[in-house]
N, C-alpha and C positions, 0 to 999 in steps of 0.2 A: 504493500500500500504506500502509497504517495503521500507525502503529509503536506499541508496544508501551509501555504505559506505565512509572514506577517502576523505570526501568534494566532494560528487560526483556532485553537477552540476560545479564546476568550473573544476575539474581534467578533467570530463565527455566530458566537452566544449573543452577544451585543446585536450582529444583525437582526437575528431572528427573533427577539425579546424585548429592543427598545427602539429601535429605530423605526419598526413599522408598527402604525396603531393599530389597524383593519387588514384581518386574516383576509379578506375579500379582493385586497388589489393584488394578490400574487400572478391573479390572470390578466390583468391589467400590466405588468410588468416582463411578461411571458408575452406575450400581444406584441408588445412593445417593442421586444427584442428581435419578434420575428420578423414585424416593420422593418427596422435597422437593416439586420440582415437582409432583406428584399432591398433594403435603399442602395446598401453595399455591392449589390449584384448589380444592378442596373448603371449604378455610376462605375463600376469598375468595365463592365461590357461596351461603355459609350469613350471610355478612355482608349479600352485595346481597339476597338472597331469591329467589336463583334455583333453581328446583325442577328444573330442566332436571336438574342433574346429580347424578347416584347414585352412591355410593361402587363401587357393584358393577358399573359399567360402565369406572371406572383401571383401568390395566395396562399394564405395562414389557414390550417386546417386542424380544428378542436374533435378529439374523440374521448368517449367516456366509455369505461369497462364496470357494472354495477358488482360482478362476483368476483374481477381480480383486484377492485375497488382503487383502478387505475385513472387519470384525467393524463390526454396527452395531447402537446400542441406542436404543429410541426410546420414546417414554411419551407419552397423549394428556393431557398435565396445563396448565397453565397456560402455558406457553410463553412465547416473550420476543418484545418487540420489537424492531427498527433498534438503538435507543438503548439500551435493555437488555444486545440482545450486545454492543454497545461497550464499556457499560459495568461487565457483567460477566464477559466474556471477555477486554476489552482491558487490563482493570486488572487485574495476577497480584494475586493476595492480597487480591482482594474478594470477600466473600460475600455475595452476593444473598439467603442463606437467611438469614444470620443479621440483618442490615438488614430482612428478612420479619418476624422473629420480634421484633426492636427494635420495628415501626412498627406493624405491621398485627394482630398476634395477643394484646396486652395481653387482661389476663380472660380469654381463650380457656384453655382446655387438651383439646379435641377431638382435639390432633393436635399430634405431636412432629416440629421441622425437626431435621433430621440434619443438615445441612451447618453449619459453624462458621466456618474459616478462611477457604475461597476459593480454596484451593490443589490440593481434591483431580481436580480438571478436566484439569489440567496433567498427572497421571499418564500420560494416557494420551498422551504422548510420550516415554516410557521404552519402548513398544513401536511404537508407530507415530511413522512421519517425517512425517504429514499427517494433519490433524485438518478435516473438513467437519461443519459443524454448520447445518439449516436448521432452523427455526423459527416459528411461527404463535402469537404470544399470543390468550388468551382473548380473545374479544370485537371480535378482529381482522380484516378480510378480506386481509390481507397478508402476504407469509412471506418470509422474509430466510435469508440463508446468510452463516454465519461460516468462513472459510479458513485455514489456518496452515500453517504447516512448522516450529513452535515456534522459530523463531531470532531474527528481527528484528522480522516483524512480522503485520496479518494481514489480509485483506481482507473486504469486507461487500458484498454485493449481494443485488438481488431475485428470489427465490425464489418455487418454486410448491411446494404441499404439501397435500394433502388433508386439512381439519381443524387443528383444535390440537394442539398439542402439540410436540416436539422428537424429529430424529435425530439423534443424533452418528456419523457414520462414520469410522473408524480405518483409513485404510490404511497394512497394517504396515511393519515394516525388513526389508530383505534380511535371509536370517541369517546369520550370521558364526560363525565357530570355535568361540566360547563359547556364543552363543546363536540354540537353535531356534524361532524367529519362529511358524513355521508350527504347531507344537505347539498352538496356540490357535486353528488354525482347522478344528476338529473338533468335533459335537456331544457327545462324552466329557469334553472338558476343560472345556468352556466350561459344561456341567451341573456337574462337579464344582466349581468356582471358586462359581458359583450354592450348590450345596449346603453349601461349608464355610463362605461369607463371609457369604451374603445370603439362607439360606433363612426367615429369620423377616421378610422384609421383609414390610410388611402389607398387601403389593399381591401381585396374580399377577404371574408372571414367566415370560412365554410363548415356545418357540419352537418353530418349524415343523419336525419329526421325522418323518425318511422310515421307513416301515416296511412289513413285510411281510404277506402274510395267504394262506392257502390258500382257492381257491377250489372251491364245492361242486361233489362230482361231478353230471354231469348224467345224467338220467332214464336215457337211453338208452345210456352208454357201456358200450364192454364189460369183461370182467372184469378186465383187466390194464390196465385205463387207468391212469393215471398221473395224480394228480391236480398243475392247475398253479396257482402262485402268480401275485400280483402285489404291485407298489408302490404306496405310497399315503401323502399328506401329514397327519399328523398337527398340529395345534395342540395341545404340550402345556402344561401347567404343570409349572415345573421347582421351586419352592419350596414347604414347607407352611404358609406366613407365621402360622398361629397358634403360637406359642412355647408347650410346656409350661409351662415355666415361670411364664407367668404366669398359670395357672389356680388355683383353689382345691384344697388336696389334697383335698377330698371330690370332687370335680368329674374326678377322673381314675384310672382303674383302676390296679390294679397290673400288669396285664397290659399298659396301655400305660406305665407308668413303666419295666416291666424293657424293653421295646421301644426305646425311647428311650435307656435307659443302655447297651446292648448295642451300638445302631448308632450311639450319639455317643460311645462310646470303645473300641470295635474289642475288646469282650471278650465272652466265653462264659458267664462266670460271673452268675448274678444278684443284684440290690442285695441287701444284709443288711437296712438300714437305709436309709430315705428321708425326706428333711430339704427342706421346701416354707416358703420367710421369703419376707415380703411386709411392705417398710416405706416409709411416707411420712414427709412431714416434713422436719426441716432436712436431710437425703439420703433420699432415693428410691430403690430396687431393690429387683429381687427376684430371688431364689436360688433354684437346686436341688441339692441335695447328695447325694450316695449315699457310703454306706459300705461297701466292698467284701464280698464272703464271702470269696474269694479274695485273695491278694496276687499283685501285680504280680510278672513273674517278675525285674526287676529294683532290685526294690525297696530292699533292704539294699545296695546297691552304690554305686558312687561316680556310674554315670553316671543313677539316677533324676532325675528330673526333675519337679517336684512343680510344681502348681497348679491352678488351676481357669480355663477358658473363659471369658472376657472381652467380654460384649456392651456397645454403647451405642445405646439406639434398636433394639434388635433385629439391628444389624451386629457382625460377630466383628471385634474389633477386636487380641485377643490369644489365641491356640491355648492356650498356659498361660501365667497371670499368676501366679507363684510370692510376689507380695505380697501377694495374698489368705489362703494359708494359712501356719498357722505351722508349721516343722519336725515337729515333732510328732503335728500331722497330716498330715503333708503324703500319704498312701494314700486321703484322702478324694478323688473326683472331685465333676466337679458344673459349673454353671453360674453365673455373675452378671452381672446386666443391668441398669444404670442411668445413668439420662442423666444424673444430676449428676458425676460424676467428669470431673476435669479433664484432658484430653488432651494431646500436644502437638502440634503440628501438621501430620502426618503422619497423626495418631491411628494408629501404632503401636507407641506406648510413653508409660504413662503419666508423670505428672508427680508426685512424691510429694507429698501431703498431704494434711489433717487429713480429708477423708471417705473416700480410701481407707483409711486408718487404723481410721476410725470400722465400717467394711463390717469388716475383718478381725476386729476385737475381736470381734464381734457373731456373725459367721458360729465365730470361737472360742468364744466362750460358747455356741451354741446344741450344739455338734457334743459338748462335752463334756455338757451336759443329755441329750442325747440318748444319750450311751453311758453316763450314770448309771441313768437311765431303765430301760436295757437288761438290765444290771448286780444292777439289784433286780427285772425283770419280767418276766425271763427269762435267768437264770443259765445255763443250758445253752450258749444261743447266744453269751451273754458271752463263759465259756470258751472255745469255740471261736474266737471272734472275736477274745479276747485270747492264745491259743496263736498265732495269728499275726500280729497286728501290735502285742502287747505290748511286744516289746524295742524297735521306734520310742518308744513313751510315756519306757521307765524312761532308755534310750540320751538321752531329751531331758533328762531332769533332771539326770542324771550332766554330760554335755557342757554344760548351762548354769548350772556348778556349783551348781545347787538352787535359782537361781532361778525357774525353774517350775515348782516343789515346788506350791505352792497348785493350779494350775491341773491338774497331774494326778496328785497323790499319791491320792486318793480312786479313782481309776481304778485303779488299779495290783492286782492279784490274785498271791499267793506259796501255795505248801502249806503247811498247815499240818497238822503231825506229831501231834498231838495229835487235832484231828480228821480226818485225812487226806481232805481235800478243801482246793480254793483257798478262799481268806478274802480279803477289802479287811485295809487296815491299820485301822478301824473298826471293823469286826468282831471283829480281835482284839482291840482296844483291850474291846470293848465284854465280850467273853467273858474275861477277867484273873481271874487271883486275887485276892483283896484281899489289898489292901497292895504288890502289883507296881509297881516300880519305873520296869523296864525294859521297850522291845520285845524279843526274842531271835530271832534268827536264824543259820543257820549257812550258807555256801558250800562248794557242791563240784561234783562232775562231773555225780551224778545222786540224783534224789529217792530212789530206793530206796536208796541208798549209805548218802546224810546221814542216812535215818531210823535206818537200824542205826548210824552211828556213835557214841562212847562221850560224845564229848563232846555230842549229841544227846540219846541216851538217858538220861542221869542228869538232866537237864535236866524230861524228861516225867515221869520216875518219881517228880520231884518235887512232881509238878502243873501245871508251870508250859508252856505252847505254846510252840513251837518254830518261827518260817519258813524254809522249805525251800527255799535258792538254788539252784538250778540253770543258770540263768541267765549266762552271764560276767560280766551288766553290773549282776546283781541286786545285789552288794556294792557297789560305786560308787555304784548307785541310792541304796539307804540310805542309806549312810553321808555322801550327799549333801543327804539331805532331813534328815538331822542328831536332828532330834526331830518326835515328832510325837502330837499330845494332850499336849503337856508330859511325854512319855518320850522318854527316851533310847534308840538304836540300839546293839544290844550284841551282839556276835556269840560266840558261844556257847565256842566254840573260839579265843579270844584268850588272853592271859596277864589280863587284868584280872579286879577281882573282880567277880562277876556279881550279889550283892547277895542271893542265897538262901538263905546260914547266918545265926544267930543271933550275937551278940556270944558267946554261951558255946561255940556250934560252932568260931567263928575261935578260939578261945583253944584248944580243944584241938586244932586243923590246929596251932599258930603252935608249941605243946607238944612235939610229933609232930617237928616239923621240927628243932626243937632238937635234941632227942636221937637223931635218926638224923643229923647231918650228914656225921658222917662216912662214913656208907655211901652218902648223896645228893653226898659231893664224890668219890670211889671210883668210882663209877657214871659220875659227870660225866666223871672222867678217861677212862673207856674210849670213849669216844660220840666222833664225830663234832663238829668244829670249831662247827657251825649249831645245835649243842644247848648253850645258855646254861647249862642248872643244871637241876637234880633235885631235883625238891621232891616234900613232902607234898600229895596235893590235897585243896581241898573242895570237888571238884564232883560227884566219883565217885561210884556205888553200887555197881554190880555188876561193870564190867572192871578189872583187874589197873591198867591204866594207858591214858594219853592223851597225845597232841602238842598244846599249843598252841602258839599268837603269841607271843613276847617283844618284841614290839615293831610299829610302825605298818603294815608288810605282813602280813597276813594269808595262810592255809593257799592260802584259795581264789585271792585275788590272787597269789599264787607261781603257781599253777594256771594263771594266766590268761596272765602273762608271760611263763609257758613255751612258748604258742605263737604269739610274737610271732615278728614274722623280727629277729630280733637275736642279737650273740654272744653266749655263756654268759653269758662276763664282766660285759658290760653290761644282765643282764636282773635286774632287780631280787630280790632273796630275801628267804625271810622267816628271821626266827631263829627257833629252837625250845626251848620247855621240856618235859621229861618228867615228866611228873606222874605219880605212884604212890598208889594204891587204901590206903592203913596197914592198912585192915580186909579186906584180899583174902589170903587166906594163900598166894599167891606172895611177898607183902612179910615175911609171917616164915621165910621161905626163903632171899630174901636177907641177913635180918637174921644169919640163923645164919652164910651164907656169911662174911660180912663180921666176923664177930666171930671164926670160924676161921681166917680171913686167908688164905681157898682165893680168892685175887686172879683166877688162871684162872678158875675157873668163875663167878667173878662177873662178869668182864668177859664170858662171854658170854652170861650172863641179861642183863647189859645192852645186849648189842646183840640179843636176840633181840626182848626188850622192846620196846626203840629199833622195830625194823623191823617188827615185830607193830602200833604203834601208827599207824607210819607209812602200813601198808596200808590200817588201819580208817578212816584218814581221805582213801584214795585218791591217796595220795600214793605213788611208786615206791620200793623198797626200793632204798638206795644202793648197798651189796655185796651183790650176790646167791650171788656165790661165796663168802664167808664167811658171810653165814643160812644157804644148805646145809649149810656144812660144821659153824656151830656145831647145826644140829638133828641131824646125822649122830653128834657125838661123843654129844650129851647121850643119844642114843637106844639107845650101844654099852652 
């Protein structure tokens, strides 16, 4: 026996034990290598000028034995010699493909080697205790057989084999408590491993499938015959090795792109949106992206799972690579396939750097082009499309305190009260009064609510638009992207000043407030602890009175903390001011009250006030047994 080069039972133990996580890609791996092999035949027959061989006569051929409980994979490619499987089987962690691609393939790019490390051979003793490899190199009338039991060491003798090319036969492990051996020696599984890992390999991928077929009645039989079957050996192809992916999107229907997105991510819904990037250059790949119609049904939850399909060379190397997309999209599906990214070597997890980097920025940039696109070319579908996976965009700027304000504040759609339809924050920008300061916006429960409320409506009656939060995360959004066009984020229903009277208007609110304070600290007395003061407003036109903000929580954010799982105590509040109409003649009602010094019935105009305002802006009235009882008295 042959021992094993480079400390082979501990390196040997380490392949088989840590470096692969999924007993399942050893066929993926074996795939892989027969690829190589075919690539090696081909570029080496195009070198010498041998016309003998046609690309269209490779092909990777999988067989299963259920009683010798054998799986064998075999390719008519280039094949190895004596000294070859020495010395690429006997040395763990050499790669014959990638020493290929060093020596023999310079100026070539006809054809892409997969194999890099050298390592991924060895997989297949994480399912099999015996590995049998025979062998016939091109050009050779000699065929050799490599043996192992992956421990110590492995043996090499002469072999018979019809043709070039390579078997590897695998026979499995007993199976054990944890693991069913046998599971893989089934033409279901061993197609489906084919289908998720290696179906774009750019060879066939054949194997012999028993099947059935009814045979025709005959001339003669009589009425009640029975017609009978038989069996029969099928050669199929289990892969469709042409990748959509890298076609040109003129080049492929929509009818096969929904085909494809439907059966490579297990949904019903069809693409909205379909995004086809193709780049060469200092990195190479290419992408397919779909933009859902539908959202995932676990999408807003903690256990989604966001990224895109990870090819290199046409092998799945990652089911979702969640470094490709950013948070914010992360609803996009889609594919990426490019042989520049650096693996590690297992190649099931990559290794960060500057060109996966460079893939993400790019696949970002295009995905937001693309729902601008959208956005201006078809509104309809926007709306729709932004009614459901909007709160992912606005949730992302909020969550990254505004740092990704640039990349999706243009994206972002609110109502707008004024012309009650969505608007961009451009839009409104672009439709302003002259001389507006500010953006304005108001948060609440719901758009019809915000529209009638007072602090809303005096707001329109001025001229000036209104955005309509409805949203939970719509106030955090704003108030996180801070300004935008060099305006300020102002929420309509705060205590601040909103910038829309005149220096001569403030002088007669500031007037008003003087000479009533005493009936605004009167009023203040009767209210509720959360109600800071009672002023004059100048926001008002037509209601009696309004609740705003006195301070950094806002109406809506109280709103929002309310349905937090926390106790009372510790869920954030906002303060409140009562702001009174001077020109509503409820306000010369109380003025009489308060100069008759009828204290009862002022205190409860001011809590009806108080709880009249507080419903207008969908907030719960606090005593509901005394609003009854004071509308009961004022009613006797």
């Amino acid at each position: 026996m042959r021992k094993f080069k480079t400390e082979s039972k501990k390196l040997l133990d380490l392949m088989i034990n840590s470096i692969y996580t999924n007993k399942e890609i050893f066929l993926r791996e074996l795939i892989s290598n027969a690829s190589d092999s075919l690539d090696k035949l081909y570029l080496s027959a195009l070198q010498n000028g041998d016309n003998s061989i046609s690309r269209g006569e490779l092909k990777i051929a999988i067989a299963f034995d259920k009683d010798a409980r054998t799986i064998t994979i075999s390719d008519n490619g280039i094949g190895m010699t004596k000294d070859e499987l020495d010395k690429n089987l006997g040395t763990i962690a050499h790669s014959g493909s990638l020493e290929f691609k060093s020596d023999e393939t310079e100026g070539l790019d006809e054809v892409d080697i997969i194999g890099q490390f050298g390592v991924g051979f060895y997989s297949s003793f994480m399912v099999a205790d015996k590995v049998k490899v025979v062998s016939k190199a091109y050009g050779s009338d000699e065929a050799y057989s490599w043996t192992s039991d992956g421990v110590e060491g492995y043996n090499i003798a002469q072999a018979e084999r019809d043709g070039r090319g390579t078997d590897i036969t695998l026979f499995l492990r007993e199976n054990t408590d944890d693991v069913n051996f046998d599971e893989y020696l089934n033409e279901y599984a061993l197609k489906r491993l084919v289908k998720r890992y290696s179906d774009y390999i750019r060879y066939p991928i054949c194997m012999d499938v028993e099947k059935t077929r009814t045979l025709p009645k005959p001339d003669d039989a009589p009425e009640d015959y029975e017609l009978e079957t038989e069996t029969y050996i099928e050669n199929e192809t289990l892969n469709s090795m042409v990748p959509i992916w890298t076609k040109k999107k003129s080049d492929v229907t929509e009818e096969e792109y929904k085909d494809f997105y439907q059966a490579q991510f297990h949904t019903a819904d069809e693409p909205l949106r379909v995004i086809s990037m193709h780049a060469e250059g200092s990195i190479s790949y290419d992408a397919l992206l779909f933009i859902p119609t539908d959202t995932p049904m676990n999408l807003y939850s903690k256990d989604f799972k966001k990224g895109l399909a990870l090819y290199s060379n046409n092998v799945m190397i990652m089911e979702k690579c969640d470094d490709l997309l950013p948070d914010c999209f992360g609803f996009v599906r889609g594919v990426v396939d490019s042989p520049d990214l650096n693996l590690n070597i297992s190649r099931e997890m990559l290794q960060q750097d500057r060109q996966l980097l460079a893939i993400e920025r790019r696949i970002e940039k295009k995905i937001k082009q693309e729902l601008e696109k959208m956005c201006k070319e078809d509104r309809e579908a926007y709306i729709s499309f932004f009614g459901k996976f909007g709160h992912a965009l606005k949730f992302d700027i909020y969550s990254s305190y505004g740092a990704h304000k640039e990349l999706l504040q243009d994206l972002l759609l609110f109502q707008s009260a004024k012309e009650d339809k969505p608007t961009t924050l451009a839009e409104y920008v672009d439709a302003e009064e002259e001389g507006q300061e500010c953006i304005y916006f108001a948060s609440g429960d719901t758009v019809n609510k915000l529209a009638k409320s007072p602090s809303v409506t005096s707001v329109v009656n001025k001229g000036y638009d209104v955005l309509l939060c409805a949203d939970n995360v719509d106030e955090f959004c704003l108030l996180s992207i801070g300004t935008y066009s060099s305006q300020e984020m102002r929420n309509v229903a705060s205590g601040e000043d909103l910038g829309l009277e005149t220096d001569e208007e403030k002088e007669q609110v500031e007037k008003k407030r003087e000479e009533n304070s005493g009936l605004f600290e009167a009023m203040r007395g009767a209210l509720p602890d959360d109600i800071t003061k009672v002023t004059a407003s100048s926001r008002l036109t037509d209601a009696a009175c309004c609740i705003v903000a006195d301070g950094p929580v806002s109406l809506g954010m109280e709103k929002y903390f309310a349905t937090l799982p926390a106790d009372d105590e510790e869920r954030p509040k906002a303060m409140h001011a009562l702001e009174l109409n001077t020109e509503h003649p409820v306000f010369a009602t109380l003025q009489a009250l308060h100069e008759a010094g009828d204290e009862e019935k002022l205190e409860q105009y001011a809590n009806l006030l108080y709880n009249q305002a507080r419903l207008a802006e969908g907030l719960e009235i606090v005593d509901s047994a005394a609003f009854n009882e004071a509308i009961c008295s004022l009613m006797k």
